[in-house]
Z-matrix of the N, CA and C atoms (Angstrom, degrees):
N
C 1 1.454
C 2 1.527 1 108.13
N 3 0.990 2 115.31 1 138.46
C 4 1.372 3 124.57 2 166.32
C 5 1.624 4 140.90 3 -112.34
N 6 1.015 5 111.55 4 106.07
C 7 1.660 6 97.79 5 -166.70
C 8 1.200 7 112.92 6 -64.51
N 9 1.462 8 98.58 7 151.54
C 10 1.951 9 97.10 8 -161.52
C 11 1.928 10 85.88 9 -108.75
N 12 1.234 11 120.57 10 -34.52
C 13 1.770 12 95.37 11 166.20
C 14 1.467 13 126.08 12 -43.10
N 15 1.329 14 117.23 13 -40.79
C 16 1.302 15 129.55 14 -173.22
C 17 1.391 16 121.71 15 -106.82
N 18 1.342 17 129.03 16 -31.12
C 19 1.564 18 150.30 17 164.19
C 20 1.747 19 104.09 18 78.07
N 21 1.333 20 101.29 19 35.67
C 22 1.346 21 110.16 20 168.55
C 23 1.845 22 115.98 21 -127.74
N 24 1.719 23 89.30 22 137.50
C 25 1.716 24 90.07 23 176.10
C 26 1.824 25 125.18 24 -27.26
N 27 1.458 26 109.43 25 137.41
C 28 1.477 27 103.28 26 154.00
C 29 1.016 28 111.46 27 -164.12
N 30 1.418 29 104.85 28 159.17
C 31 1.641 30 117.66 29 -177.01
C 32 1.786 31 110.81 30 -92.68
N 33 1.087 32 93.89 31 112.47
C 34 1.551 33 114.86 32 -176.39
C 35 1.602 34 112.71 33 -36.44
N 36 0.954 35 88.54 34 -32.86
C 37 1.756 36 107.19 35 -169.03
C 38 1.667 37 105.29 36 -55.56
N 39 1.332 38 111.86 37 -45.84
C 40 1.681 39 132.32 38 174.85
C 41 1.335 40 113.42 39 -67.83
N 42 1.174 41 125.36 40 -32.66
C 43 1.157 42 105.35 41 168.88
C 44 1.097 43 142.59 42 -57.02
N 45 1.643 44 124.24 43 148.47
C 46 1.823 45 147.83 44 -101.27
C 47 1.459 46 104.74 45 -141.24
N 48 2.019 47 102.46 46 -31.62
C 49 1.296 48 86.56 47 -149.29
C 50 1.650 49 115.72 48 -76.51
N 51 1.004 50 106.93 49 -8.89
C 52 1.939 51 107.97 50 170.85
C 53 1.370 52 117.80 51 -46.51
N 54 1.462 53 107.11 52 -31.84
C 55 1.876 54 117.44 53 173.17
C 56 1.971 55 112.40 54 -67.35
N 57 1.509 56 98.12 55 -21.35
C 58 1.988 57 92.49 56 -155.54
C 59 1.648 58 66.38 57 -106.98
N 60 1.860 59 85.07 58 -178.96
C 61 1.628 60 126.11 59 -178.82
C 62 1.266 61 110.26 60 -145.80
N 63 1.472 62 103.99 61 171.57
C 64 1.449 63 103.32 62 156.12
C 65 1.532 64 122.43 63 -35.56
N 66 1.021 65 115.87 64 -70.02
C 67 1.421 66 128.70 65 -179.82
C 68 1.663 67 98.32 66 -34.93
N 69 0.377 68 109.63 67 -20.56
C 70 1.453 69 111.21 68 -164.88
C 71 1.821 70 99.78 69 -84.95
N 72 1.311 71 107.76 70 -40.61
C 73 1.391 72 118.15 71 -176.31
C 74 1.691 73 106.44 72 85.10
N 75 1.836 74 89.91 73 40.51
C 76 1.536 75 106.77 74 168.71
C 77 1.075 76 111.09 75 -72.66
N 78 1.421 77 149.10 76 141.60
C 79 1.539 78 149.67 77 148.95
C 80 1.767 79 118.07 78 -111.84
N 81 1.260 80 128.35 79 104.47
C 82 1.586 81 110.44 80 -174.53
C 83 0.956 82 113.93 81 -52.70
N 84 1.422 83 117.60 82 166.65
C 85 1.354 84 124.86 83 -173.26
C 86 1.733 85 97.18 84 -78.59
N 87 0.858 86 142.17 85 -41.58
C 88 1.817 87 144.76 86 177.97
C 89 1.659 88 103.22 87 -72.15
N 90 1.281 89 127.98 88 1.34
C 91 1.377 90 110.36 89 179.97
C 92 1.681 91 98.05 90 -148.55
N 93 1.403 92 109.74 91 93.89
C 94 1.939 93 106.48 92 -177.61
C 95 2.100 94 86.94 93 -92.15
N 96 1.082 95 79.88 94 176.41
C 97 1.646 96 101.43 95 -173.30
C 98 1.220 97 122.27 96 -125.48
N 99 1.066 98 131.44 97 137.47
C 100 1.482 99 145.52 98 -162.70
C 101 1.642 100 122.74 99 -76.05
N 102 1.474 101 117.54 100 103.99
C 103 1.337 102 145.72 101 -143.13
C 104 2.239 103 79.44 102 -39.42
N 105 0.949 104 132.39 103 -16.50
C 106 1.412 105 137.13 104 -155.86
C 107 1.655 106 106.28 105 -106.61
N 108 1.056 107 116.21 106 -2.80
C 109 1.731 108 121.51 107 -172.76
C 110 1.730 109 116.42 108 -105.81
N 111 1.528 110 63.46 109 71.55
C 112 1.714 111 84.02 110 177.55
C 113 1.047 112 124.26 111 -74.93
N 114 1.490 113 114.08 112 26.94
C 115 1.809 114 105.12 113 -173.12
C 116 1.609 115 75.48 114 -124.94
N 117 1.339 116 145.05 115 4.43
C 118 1.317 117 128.98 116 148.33
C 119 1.246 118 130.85 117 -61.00
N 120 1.291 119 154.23 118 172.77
C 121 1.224 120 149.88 119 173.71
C 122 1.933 121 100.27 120 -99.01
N 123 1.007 122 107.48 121 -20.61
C 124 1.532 123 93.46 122 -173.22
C 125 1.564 124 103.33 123 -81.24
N 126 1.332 125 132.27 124 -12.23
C 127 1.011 126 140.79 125 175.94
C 128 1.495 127 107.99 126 -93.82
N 129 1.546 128 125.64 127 -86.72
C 130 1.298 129 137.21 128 141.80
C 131 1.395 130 110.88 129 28.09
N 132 1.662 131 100.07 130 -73.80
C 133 1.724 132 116.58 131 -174.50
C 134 1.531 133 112.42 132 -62.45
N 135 0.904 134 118.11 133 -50.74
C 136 2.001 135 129.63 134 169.12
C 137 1.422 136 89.37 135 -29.41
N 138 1.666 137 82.78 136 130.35
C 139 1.576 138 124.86 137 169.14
C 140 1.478 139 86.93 138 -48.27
N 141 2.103 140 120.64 139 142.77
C 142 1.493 141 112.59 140 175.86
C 143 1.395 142 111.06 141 -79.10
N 144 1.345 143 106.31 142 -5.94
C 145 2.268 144 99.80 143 171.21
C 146 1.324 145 104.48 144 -68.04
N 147 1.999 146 116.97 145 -51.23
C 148 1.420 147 112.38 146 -174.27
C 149 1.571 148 115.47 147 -60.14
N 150 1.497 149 105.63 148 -21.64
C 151 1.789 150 91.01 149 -161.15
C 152 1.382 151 77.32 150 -95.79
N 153 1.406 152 144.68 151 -77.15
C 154 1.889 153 115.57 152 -173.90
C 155 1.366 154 124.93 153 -10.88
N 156 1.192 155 115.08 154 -54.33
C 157 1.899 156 123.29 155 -167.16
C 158 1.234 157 98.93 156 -90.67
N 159 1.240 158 124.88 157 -29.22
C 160 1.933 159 100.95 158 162.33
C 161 1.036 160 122.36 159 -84.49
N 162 1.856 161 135.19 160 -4.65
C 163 1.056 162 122.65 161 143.54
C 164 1.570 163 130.56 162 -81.63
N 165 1.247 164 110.78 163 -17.63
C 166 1.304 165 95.62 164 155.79
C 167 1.323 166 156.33 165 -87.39
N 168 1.805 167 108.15 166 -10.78
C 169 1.774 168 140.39 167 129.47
C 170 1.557 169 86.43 168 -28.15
N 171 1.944 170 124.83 169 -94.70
C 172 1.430 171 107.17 170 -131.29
C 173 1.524 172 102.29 171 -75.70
N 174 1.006 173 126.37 172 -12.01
C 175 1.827 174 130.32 173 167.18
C 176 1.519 175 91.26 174 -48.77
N 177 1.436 176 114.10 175 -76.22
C 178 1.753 177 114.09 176 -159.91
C 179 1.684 178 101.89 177 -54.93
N 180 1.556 179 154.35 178 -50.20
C 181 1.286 180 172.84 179 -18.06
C 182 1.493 181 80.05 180 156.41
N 183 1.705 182 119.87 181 -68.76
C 184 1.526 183 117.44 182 -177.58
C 185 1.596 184 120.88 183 -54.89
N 186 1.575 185 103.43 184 -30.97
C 187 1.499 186 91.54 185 -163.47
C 188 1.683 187 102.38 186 -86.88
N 189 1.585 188 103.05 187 12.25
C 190 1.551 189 96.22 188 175.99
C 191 1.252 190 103.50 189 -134.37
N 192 1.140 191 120.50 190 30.92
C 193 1.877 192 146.27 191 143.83
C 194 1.134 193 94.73 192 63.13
N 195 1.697 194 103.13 193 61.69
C 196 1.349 195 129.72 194 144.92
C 197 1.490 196 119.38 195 -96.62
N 198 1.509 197 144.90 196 101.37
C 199 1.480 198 136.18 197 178.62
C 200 1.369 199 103.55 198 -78.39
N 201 1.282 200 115.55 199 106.40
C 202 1.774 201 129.86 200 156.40
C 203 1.222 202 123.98 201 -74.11
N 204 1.974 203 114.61 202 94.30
C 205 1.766 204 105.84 203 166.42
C 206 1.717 205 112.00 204 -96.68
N 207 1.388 206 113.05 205 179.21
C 208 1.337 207 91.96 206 175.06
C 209 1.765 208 70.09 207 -115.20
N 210 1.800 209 94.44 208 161.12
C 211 1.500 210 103.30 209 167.94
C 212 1.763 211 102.09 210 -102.45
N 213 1.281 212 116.98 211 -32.61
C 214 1.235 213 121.70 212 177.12
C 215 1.718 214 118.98 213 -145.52
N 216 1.175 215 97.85 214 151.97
C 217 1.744 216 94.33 215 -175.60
C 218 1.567 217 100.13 216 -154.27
N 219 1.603 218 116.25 217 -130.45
C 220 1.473 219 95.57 218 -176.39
C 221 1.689 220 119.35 219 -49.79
N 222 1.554 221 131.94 220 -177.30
C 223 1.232 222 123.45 221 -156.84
C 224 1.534 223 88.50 222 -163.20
N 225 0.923 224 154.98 223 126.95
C 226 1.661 225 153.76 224 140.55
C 227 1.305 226 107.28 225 -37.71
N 228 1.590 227 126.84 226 130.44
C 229 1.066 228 115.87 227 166.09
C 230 1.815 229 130.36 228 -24.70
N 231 1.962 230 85.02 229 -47.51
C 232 1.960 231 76.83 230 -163.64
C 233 1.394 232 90.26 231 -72.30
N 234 1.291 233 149.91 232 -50.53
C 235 1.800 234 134.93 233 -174.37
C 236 1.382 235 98.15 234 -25.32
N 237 1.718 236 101.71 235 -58.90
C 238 2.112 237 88.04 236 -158.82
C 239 1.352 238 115.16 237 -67.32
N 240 1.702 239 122.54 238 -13.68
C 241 1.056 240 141.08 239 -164.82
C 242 2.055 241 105.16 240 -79.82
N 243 1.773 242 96.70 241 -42.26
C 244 1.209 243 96.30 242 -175.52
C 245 1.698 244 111.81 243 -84.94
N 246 1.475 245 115.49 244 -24.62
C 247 1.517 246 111.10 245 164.80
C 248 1.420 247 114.16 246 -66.97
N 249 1.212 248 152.38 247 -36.61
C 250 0.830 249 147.57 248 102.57
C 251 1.627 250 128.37 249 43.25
N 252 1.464 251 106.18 250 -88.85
C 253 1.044 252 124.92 251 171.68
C 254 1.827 253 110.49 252 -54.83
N 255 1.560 254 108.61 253 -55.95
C 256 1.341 255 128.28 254 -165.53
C 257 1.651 256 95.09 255 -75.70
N 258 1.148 257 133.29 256 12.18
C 259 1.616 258 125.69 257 170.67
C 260 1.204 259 85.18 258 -120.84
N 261 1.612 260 145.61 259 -28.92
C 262 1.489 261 115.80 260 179.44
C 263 1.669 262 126.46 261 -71.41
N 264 1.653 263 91.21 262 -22.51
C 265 1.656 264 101.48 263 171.21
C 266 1.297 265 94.86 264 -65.64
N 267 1.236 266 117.39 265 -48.41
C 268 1.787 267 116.88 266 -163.71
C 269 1.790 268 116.69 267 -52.33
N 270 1.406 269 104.95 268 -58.06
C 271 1.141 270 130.19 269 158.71
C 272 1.181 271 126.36 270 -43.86
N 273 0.914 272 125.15 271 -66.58
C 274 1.944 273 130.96 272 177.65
C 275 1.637 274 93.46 273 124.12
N 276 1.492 275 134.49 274 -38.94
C 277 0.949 276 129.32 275 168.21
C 278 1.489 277 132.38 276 -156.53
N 279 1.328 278 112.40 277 167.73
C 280 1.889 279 107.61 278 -162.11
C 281 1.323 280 107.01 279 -57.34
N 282 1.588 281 131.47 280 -26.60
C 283 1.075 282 139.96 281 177.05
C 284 1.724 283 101.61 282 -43.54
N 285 1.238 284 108.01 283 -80.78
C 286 1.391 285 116.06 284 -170.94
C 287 1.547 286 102.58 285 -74.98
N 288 1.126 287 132.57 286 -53.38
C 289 1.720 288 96.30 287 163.73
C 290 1.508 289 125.37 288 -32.84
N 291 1.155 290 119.70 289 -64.98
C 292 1.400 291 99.60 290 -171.92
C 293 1.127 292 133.90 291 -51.35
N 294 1.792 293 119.30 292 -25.47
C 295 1.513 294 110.43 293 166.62
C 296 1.621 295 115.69 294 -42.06
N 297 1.178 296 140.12 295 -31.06
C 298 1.594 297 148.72 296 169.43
C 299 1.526 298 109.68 297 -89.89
N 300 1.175 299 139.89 298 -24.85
C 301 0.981 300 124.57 299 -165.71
C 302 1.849 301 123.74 300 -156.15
N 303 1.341 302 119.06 301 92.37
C 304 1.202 303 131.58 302 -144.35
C 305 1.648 304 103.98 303 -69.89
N 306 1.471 305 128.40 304 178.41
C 307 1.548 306 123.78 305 171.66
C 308 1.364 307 113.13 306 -78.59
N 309 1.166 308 110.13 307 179.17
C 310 1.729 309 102.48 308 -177.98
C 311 1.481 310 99.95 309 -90.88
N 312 1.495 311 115.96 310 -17.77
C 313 1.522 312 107.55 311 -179.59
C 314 2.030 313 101.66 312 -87.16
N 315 1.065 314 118.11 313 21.97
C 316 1.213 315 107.17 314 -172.97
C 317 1.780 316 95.79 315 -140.68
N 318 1.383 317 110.19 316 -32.98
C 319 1.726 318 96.10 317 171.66
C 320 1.524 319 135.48 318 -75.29
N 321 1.704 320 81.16 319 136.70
C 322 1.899 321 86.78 320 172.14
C 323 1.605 322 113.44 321 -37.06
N 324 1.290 323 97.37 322 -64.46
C 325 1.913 324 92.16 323 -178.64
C 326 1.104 325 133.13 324 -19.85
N 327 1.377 326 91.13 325 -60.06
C 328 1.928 327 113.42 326 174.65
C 329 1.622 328 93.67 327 -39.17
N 330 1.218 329 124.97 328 -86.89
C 331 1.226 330 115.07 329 -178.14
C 332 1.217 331 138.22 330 -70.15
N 333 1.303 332 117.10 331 9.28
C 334 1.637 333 123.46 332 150.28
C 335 1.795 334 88.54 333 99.07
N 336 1.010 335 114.74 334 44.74
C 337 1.342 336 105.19 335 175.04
C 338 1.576 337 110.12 336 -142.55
N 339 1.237 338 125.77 337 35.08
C 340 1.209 339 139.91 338 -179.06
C 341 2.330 340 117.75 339 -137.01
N 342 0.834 341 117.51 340 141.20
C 343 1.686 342 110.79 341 171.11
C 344 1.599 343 97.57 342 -150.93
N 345 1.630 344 89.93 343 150.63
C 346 1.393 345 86.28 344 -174.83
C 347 1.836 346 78.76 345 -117.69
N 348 1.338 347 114.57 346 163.34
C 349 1.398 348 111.74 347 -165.37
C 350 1.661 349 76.08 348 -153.28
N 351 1.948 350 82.52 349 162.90
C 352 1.957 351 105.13 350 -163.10
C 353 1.702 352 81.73 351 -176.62
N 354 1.571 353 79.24 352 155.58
C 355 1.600 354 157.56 353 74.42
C 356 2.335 355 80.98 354 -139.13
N 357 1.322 356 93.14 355 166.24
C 358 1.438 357 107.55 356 177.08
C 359 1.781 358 116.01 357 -59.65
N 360 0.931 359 133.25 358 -4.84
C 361 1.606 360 144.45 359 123.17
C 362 1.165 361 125.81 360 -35.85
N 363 0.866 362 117.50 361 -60.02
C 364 1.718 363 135.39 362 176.06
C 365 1.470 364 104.47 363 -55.88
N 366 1.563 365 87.24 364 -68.04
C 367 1.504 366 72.65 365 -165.20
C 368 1.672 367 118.34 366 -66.56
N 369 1.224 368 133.83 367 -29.28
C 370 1.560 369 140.51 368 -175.66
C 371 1.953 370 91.68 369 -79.57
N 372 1.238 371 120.07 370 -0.40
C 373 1.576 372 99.64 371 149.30
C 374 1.657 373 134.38 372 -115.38
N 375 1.525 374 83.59 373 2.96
C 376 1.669 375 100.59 374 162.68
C 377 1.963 376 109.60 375 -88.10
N 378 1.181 377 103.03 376 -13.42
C 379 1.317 378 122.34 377 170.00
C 380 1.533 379 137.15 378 -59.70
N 381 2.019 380 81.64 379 -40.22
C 382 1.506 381 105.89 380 -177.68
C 383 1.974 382 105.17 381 -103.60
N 384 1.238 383 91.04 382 -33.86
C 385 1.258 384 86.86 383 -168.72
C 386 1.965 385 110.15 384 -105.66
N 387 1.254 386 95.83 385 -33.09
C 388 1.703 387 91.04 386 -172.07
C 389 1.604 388 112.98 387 -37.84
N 390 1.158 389 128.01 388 -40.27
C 391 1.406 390 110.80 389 -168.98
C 392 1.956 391 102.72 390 -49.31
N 393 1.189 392 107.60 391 -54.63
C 394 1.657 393 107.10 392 176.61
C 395 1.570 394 96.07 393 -14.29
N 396 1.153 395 119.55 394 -46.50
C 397 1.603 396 123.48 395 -141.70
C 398 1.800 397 111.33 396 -91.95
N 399 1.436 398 103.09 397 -14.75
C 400 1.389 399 132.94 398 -150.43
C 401 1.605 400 115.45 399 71.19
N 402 1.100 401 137.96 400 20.48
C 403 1.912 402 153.00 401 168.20
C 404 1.301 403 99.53 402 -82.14
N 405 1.495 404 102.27 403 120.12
C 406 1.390 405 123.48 404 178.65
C 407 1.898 406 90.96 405 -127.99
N 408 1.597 407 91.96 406 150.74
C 409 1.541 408 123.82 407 166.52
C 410 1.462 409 124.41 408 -78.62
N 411 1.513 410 104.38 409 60.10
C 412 1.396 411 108.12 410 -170.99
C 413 1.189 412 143.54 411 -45.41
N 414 1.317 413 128.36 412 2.44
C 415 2.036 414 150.23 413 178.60
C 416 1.594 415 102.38 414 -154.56
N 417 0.845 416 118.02 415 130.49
C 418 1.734 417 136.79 416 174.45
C 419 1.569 418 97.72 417 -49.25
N 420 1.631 419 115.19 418 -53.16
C 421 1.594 420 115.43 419 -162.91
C 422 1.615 421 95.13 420 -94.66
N 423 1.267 422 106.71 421 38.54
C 424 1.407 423 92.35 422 165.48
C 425 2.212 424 111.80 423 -150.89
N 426 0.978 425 98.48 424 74.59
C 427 1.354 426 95.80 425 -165.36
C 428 1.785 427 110.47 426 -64.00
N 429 1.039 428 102.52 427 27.50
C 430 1.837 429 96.54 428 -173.07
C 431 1.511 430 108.35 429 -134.10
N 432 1.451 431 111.21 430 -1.59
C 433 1.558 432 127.15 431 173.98
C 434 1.698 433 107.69 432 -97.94
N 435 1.386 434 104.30 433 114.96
C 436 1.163 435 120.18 434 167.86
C 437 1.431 436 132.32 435 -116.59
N 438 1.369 437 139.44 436 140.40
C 439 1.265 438 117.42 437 177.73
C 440 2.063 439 102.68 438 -137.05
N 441 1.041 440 114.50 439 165.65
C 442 1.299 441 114.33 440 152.81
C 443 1.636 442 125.94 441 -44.46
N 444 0.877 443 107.99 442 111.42
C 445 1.792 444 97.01 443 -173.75
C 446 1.245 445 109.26 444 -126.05
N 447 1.545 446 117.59 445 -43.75
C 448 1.799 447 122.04 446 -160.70
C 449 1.535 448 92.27 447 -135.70
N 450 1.366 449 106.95 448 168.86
C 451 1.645 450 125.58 449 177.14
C 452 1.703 451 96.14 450 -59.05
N 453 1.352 452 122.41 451 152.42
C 454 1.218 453 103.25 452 138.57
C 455 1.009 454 147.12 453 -82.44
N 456 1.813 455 118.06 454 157.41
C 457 1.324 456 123.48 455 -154.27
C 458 1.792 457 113.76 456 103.73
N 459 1.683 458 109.72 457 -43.76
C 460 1.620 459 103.24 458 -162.91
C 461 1.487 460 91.33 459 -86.21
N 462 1.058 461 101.09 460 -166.00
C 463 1.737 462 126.77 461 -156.82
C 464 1.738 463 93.88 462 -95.95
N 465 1.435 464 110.79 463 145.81
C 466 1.295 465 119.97 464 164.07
C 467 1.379 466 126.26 465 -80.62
N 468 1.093 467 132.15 466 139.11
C 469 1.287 468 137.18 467 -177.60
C 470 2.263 469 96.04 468 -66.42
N 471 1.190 470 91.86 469 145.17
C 472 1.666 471 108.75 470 173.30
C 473 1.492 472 96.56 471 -57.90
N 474 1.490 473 134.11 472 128.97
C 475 1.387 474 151.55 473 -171.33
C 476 1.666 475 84.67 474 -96.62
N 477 1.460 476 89.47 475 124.68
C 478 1.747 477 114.95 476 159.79
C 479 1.220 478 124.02 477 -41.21
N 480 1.243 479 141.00 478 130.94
C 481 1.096 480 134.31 479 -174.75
C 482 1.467 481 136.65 480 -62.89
N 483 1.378 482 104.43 481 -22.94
C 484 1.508 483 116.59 482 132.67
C 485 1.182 484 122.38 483 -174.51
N 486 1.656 485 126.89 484 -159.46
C 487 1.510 486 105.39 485 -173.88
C 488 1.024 487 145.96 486 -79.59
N 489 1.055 488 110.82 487 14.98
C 490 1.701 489 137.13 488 -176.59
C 491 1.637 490 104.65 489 -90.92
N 492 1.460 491 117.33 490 -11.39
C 493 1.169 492 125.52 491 157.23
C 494 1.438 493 128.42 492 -75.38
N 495 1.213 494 101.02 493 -10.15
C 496 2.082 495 111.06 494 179.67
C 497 1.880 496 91.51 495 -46.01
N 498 1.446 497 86.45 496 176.60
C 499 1.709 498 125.36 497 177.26
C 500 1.059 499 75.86 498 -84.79
């Protein structure tokens, strides 16, 4: 199985999400939400530069019949805390979890400054185009994580190879 929020293996068995909520700035993996659903918290919670410039990315993305969801965006500590946990079972250890999945004291999410955006379209045209937007591809193994990085217009910095590379 593969989780399609994250696009990394998991064993079904671990899964968490019966513990989180909305509140939480839970989104299922079968139902992402529309860069515009601001009465969610995963949206809601986004820094107001990130949630402006990702609606105005999936506005521009639509009119060239691109559909922009986010699968994940802000995150409550305990969510990032419990994925987290549920990639070290996955993993065998925190080492290799964290290449996929950062701490809550160290993720963008946590502070509303991270979105992961889908269907696999989306994201390889936030790829091509987000810098316009200032959206950079923040981890190499993760083409659906974007954050604010540069002005728009300039060039993105080379994305870490993964998240075990954070500050």
């Amino acid at each position: 199985m593969t989780d399609t929020k994250h696009g990394r293996p998991l064993d079904p068995e671990h899964r968490q999400e019966s513990t989180l909520s909305t509140n939480d700035g839970f989104i299922p993996d079968d139902a992402p939400i529309s860069p515009f659903d601001t009465d969610h918290p995963a949206i809601a919670n986004l820094s107001p530069a990130l949630r402006e410039t990702l609606q105005s990315a999936a506005t521009d993305a639509a009119a060239a019949g691109i559909d922009v969801a986010v699968n994940s965006g802000w995150r409550s500590a305990r969510y990032q805390q419990a994925l987290l946990d549920e990639a070290i079972v996955t993993y065998g250890s925190e080492q290799e979890a964290r290449r996929w999945v950062s701490t809550p004291e160290r993720s963008s999410h946590v502070t509303g400054d991270a979105i992961d955006v889908g269907p696999t379209d989306a994201a390889y045209w936030f790829s091509q185009y987000g810098n316009q937007y200032g959206l950079c591809q923040t981890y190499a193994n993760e083409i659906w994580h974007y954050e604010l990085l540069v002005e728009p217009g300039e060039t993105c910095p080379e994305p870490a190879t993964d998240a075990s590379e954070s500050p």
